[in-house]
C-alpha positions in Angstrom: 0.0 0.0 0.0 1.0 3.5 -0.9 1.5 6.3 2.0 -0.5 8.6 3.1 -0.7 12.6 2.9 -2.0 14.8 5.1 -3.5 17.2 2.2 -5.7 20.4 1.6 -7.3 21.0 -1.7 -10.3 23.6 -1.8 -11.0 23.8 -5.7 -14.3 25.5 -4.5 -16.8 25.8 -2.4 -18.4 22.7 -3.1 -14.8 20.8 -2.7 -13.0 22.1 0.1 -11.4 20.2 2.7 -7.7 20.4 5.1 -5.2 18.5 6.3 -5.2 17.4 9.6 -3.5 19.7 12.4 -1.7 18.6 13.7 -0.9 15.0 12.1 -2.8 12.0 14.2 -0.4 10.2 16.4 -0.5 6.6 14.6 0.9 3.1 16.2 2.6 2.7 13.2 5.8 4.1 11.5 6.2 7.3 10.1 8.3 7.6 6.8 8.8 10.1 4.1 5.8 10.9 1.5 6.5 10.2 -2.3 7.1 13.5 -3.9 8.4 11.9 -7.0 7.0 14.8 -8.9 8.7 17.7 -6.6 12.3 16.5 -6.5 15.1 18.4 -4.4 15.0 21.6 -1.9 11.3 22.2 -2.9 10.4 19.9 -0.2 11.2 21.6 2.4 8.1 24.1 1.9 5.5 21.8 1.9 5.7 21.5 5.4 3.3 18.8 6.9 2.1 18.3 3.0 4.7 16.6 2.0 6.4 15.9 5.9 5.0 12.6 6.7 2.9 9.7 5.9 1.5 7.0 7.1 2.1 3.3 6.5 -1.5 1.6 6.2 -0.1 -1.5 6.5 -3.6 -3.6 6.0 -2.3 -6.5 5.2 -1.0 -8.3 7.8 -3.6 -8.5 10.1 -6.4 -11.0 9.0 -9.1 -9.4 11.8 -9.0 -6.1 9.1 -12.5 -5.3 7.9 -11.2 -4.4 4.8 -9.9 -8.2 4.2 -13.1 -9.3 5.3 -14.9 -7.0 2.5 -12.5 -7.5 -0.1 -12.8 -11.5 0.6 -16.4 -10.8 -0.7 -15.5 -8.7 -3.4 -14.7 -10.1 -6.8 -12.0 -7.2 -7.0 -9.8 -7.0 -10.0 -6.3 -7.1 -10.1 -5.5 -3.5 -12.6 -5.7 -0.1 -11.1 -6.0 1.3 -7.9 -9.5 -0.4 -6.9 -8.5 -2.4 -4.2 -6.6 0.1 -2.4 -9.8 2.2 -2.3 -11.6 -0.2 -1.3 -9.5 -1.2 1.6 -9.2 3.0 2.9 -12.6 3.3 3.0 -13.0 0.3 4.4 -10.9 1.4 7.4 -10.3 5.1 7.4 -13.8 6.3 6.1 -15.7 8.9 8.6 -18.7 6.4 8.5 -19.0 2.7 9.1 -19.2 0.6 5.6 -21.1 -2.8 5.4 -19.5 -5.2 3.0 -22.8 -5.0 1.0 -22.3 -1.4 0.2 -19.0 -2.2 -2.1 -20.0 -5.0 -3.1 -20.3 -3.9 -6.9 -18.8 -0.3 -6.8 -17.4 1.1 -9.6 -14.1 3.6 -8.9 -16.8 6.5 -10.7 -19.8 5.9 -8.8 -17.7 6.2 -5.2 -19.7 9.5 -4.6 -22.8 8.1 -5.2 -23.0 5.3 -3.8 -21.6 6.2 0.0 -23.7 9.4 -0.6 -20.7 11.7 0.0 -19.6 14.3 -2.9 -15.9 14.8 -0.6 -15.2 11.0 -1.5 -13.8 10.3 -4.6 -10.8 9.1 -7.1 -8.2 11.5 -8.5 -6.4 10.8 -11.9 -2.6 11.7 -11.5 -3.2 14.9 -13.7 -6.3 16.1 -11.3 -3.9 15.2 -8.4 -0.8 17.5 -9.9 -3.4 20.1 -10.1 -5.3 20.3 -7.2 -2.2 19.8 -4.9 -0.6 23.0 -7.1 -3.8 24.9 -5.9 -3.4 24.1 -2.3 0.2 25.3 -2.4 -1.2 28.9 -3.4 0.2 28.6 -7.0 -1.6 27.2 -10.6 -1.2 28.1 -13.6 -5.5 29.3 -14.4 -7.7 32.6 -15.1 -8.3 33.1 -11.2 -11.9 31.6 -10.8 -13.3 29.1 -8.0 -16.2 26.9 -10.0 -18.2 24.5 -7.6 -20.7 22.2 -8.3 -24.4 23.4 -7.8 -27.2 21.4 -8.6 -25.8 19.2 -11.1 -23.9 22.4 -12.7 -21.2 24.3 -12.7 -20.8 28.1 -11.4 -18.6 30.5 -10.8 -17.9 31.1 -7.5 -15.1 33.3 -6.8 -13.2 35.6 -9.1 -9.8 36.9 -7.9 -9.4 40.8 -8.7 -7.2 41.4 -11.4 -7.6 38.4 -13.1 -7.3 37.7 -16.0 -10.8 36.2 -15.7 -11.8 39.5 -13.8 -10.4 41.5 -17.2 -12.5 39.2 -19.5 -15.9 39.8 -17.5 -16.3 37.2 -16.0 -19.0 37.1 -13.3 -20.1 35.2 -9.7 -23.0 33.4 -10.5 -22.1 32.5 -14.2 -22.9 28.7 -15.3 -19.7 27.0 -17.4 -21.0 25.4 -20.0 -17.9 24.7 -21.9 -14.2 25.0 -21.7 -12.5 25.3 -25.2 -15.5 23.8 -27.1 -15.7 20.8 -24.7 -19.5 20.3 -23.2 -18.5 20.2 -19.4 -22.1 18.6 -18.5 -21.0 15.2 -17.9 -17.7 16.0 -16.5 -16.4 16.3 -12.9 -15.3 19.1 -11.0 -11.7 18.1 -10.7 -11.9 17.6 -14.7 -13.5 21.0 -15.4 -10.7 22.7 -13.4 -8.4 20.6 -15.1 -10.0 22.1 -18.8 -9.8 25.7 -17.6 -6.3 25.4 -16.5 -3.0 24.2 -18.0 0.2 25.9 -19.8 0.8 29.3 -18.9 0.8 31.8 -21.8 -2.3 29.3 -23.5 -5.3 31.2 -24.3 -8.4 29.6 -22.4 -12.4 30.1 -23.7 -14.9 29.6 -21.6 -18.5 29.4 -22.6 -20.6 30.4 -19.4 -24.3 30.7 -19.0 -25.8 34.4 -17.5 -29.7 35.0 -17.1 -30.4 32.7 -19.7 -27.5 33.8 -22.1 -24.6 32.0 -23.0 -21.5 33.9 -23.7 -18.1 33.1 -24.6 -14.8 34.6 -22.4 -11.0 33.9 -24.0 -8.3 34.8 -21.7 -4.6 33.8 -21.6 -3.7 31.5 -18.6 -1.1 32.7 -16.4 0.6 31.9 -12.9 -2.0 32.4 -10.0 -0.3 32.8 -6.7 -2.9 32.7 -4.2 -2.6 32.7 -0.2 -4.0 36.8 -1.0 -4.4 39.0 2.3 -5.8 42.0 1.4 -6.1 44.9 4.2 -6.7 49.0 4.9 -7.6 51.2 6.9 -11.1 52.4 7.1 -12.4 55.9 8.8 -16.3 54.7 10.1 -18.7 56.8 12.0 -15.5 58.4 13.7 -13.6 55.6 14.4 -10.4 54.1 12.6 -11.4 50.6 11.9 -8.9 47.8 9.7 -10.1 45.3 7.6 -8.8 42.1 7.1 -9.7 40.3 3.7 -9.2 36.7 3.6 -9.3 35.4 0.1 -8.7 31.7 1.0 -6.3 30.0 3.5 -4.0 28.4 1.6 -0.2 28.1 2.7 1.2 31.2 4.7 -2.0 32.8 5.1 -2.1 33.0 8.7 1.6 34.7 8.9 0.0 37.2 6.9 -2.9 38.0 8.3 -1.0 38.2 11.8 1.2 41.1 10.0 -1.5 42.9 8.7 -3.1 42.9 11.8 -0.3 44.3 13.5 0.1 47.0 10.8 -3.3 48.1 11.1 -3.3 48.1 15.0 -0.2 50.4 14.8 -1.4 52.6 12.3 -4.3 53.4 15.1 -6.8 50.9 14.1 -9.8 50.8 17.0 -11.2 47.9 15.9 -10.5 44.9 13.2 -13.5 43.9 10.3 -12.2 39.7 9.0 -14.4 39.7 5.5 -14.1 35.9 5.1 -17.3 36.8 2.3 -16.5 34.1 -0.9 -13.8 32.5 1.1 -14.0 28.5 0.0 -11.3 27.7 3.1 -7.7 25.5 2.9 -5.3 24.2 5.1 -6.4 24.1 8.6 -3.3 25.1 10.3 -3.5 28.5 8.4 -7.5 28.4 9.8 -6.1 27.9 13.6 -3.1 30.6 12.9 -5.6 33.1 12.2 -7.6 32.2 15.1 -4.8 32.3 17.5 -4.0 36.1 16.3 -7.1 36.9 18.2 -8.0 33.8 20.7 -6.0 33.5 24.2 -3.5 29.7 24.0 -5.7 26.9 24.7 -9.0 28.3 23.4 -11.1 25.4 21.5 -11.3 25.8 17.8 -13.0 22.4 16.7 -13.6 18.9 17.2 -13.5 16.3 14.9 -15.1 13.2 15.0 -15.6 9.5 12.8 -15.9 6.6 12.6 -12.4 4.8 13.1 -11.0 8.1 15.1 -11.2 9.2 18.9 -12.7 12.3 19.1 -10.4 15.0 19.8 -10.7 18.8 19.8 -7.9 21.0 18.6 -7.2 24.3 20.7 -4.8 27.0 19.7 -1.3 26.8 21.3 0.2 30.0 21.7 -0.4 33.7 21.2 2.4 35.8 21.3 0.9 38.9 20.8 -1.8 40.6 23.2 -4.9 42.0 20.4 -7.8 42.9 22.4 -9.7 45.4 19.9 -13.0 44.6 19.0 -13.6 42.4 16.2 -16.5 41.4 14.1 -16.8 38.6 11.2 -18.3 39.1 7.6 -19.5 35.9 6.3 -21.8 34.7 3.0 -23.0 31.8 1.0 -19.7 31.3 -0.2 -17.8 31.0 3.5 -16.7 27.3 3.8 -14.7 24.9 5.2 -11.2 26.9 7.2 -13.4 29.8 6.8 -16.3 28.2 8.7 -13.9 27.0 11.2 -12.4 30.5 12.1 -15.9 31.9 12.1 -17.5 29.2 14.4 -14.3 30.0 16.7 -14.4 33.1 17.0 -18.2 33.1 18.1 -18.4 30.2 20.1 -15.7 31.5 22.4 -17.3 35.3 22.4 -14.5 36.7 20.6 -16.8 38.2 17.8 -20.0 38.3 16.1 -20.8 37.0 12.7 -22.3 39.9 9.9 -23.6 38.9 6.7 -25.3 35.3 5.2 -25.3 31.9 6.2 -22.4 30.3 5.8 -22.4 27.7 2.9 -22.3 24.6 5.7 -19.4 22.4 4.8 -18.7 20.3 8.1 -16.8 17.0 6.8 -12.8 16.8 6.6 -11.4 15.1 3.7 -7.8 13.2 3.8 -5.8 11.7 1.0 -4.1 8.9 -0.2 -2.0 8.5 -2.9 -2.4 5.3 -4.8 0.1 3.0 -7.1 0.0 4.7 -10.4 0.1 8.4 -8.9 -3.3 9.2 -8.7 -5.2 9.4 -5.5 -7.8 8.8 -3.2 -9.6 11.7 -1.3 -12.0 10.8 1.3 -13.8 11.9 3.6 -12.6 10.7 6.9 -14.2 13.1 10.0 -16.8 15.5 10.6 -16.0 18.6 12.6 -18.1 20.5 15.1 -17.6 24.2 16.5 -16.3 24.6 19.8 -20.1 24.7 20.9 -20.6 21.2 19.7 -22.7 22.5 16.6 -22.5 20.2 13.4 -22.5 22.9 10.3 -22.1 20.2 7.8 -25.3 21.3 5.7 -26.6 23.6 7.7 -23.7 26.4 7.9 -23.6 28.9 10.2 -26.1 31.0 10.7 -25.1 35.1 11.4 -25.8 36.6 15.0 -26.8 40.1 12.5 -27.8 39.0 9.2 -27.7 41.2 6.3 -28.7 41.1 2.6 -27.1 43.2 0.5 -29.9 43.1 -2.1 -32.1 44.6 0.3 -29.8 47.6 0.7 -28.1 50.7 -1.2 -25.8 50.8 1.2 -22.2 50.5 -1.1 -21.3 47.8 1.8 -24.2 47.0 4.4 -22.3 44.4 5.8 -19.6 46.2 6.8 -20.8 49.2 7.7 -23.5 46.9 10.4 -20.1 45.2 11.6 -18.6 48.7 12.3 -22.0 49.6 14.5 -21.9 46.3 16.3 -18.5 46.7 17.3 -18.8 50.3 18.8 -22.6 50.3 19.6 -23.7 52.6 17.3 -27.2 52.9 17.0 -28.6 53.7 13.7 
């Protein structure tokens, strides 16, 4: 059996997930991950993504449910099958009857254990999706999640080349380069839209019943974006921290903008985490300790072959007591949902905005013989209040609709007046 990696890969909304932080204690030894494809000193900035893995090691112990299954299974020798079969067998956040893989195909995974997170990776999706988590891909700078059997936009980074082409939240791909997209995956849409930098991409997306076609030139997305500024509201000097996703070296960021904005006289500190899909979790509990005390909860993660444990933040080395609120929407999943459940449940600050898009289930990966991979879900997570968002997101303590509103920003303009009291 291959080793195991402790991964993040948020393609969207609909797709996100994190490693876990920090890496399970596990019975059994610890050696280095394949990195076949990332030779050399690049290592060494991967950190826990390419640290460690774990040694499944299945096979030796006959009392396995996985042997049991796969006893049952008339499991063919090619591909990667009966290494899925035997993770999910053993590793998957809900218990499997033998009966329920009995006849799975590697496609209908998703289906048939009734979990979109679960699923099979070609090595080319895998290259991809792992470049994405490491803040850098070659693309036009959209998030696309699945909706409803479709595909929509759900993010477009400023500046963009997608942004330049007019490309909009809320538009349905249809196609990507002439190629009907319908009956594809996610992971194989994302794949379509990106590839060589310097390639012109055209996109065929669906708006209010329209379809219209977007070409724009791929280049190098480097992601991990922190935005921040100061603000002058209702008399007082408030920052505001932008969040864009939480992929690697977010948190360090965010902890110096902070500190920037603080010394530049900032009263009080606006997160927008608004269209955030999430990451890695250990940039989720870096940005919570910025603004938690050491040893505050941040979540607890539970399954089915796992002890239930809950992850608190381990040190704060600098003293921010401002006020701070949260702007969430729709969109805010995953890490995002994490710092935001934090930050409420232990009275830090109150949520602003929408309810959160709900995505409560933490996926792991596996990389199988061949170079592609497995990604699974492996444990839910609840807030530190014991709330279960998978589904059901979070919902805000002020809620606010920006369509109901001429307000340029309504959402945080109501965050400013929470924070100071202002009464309208």
């Amino acid at each position: 059996m291959s080793t195991s990696k402790y991964v993040s890969f948020d393609a969207s909304p609909a797709l996100p997930a994190f490693i876990r932080w920090p890496p399970p204690v596990s019975p059994v030894p610890l050696v280095p991950a394949r990195s076949a494809r990332r030779p050399g000193p690049c290592s060494a900035v991967f950190i826990l993504f390419l640290a460690l893995a774990l040694v499944v090691g299945i096979s030796t112990r006959p009392d396995l449910p996985s042997q049991r299954i796969a006893s049952q299974l008339a499991v063919a020798a090619d591909g990667p099958r009966q290494q899925i079969l035997e993770v999910l067998a053993t590793q998957f956040f809900r218990s499997i009857d033998a009966s329920t893989l009995s006849s799975v195909r590697v496609d209908d995974i998703p289906t048939v254990l009734n979990d979109p997170y679960t699923h099979y990776l070609t090595p080319l999706d895998y290259q991809k999706l792992t470049d994405v988590e490491l803040g850098q891909y070659v693309g036009v700078g959209v998030d696309v999640g699945a909706h409803n059997g479709s595909f929509r936009i759900d993010r477009v980074v400023p500046t963009s080349p997608a942004a330049l082409a007019g490309v909009e939240v809320g538009d349905v791909v249809r196609a990507v380069d002439g190629v009907d997209v319908q009956s594809k995956t996610l992971e194989q849409t994302l794949a379509l839209i990106r590839g060589p930098e310097g390639r012109n991409v055209q996109l065929a997306v669906q708006r209010s019943g329209v379809t219209t076609q977007f070409t724009m030139t791929r280049v190098t997305m480097r992601e991990g974006m922190v935005l921040h500024e100061l603000r002058a509201e209702h008399g007082h000097s408030v920052g505001l921290l932008s969040l864009l996703d939480f992929s690697e070296g977010v948190g360090k960021k965010a902890r110096s903008a902070v500190r920037e904005m603080i010394d530049a006289g900032a009263e009080g500190i606006v997160v927008d985490l608004r269209g955030n899909p999430g990451g890695w979790a250990v940039e989720a509990l870096r940005v919570a300790e910025i603004f938690l005390p050491e040893g505050a909860p941040v979540l607890t993660e539970r399954g089915a072959h796992i002890d239930v444990k809950t992850f608190s933040t381990r040190f704060r080395p600098e003293d921010i007591t401002i006020p701070v609120a949260l702007l969430v929407d729709h969109l805010t999943a995953s890490s995002a949902e994490i710092v935001a459940g934090a930050m409420r449940d232990n009275g830090r600050a109150k949520l602003v905005g929408e309810t959160t898009f709900g995505k409560g289930r933490i996926q792991d990966i596996v990389e199988l013989d061949g170079g592609g991979a497995l990604k699974f879900t492996y444990a839910e997570y609840l807030s530190p209040n014991g709330f279960a968002l998978d589904g059901v997101g979070l919902t805000p303590d002020i809620a606010v609709h920006p369509e109901h509103t001429s307000v340029l920003d309504p959402s945080f303009n109501t965050a400013v007046e929470t924070m100071f009291g202002i009464s309208r």
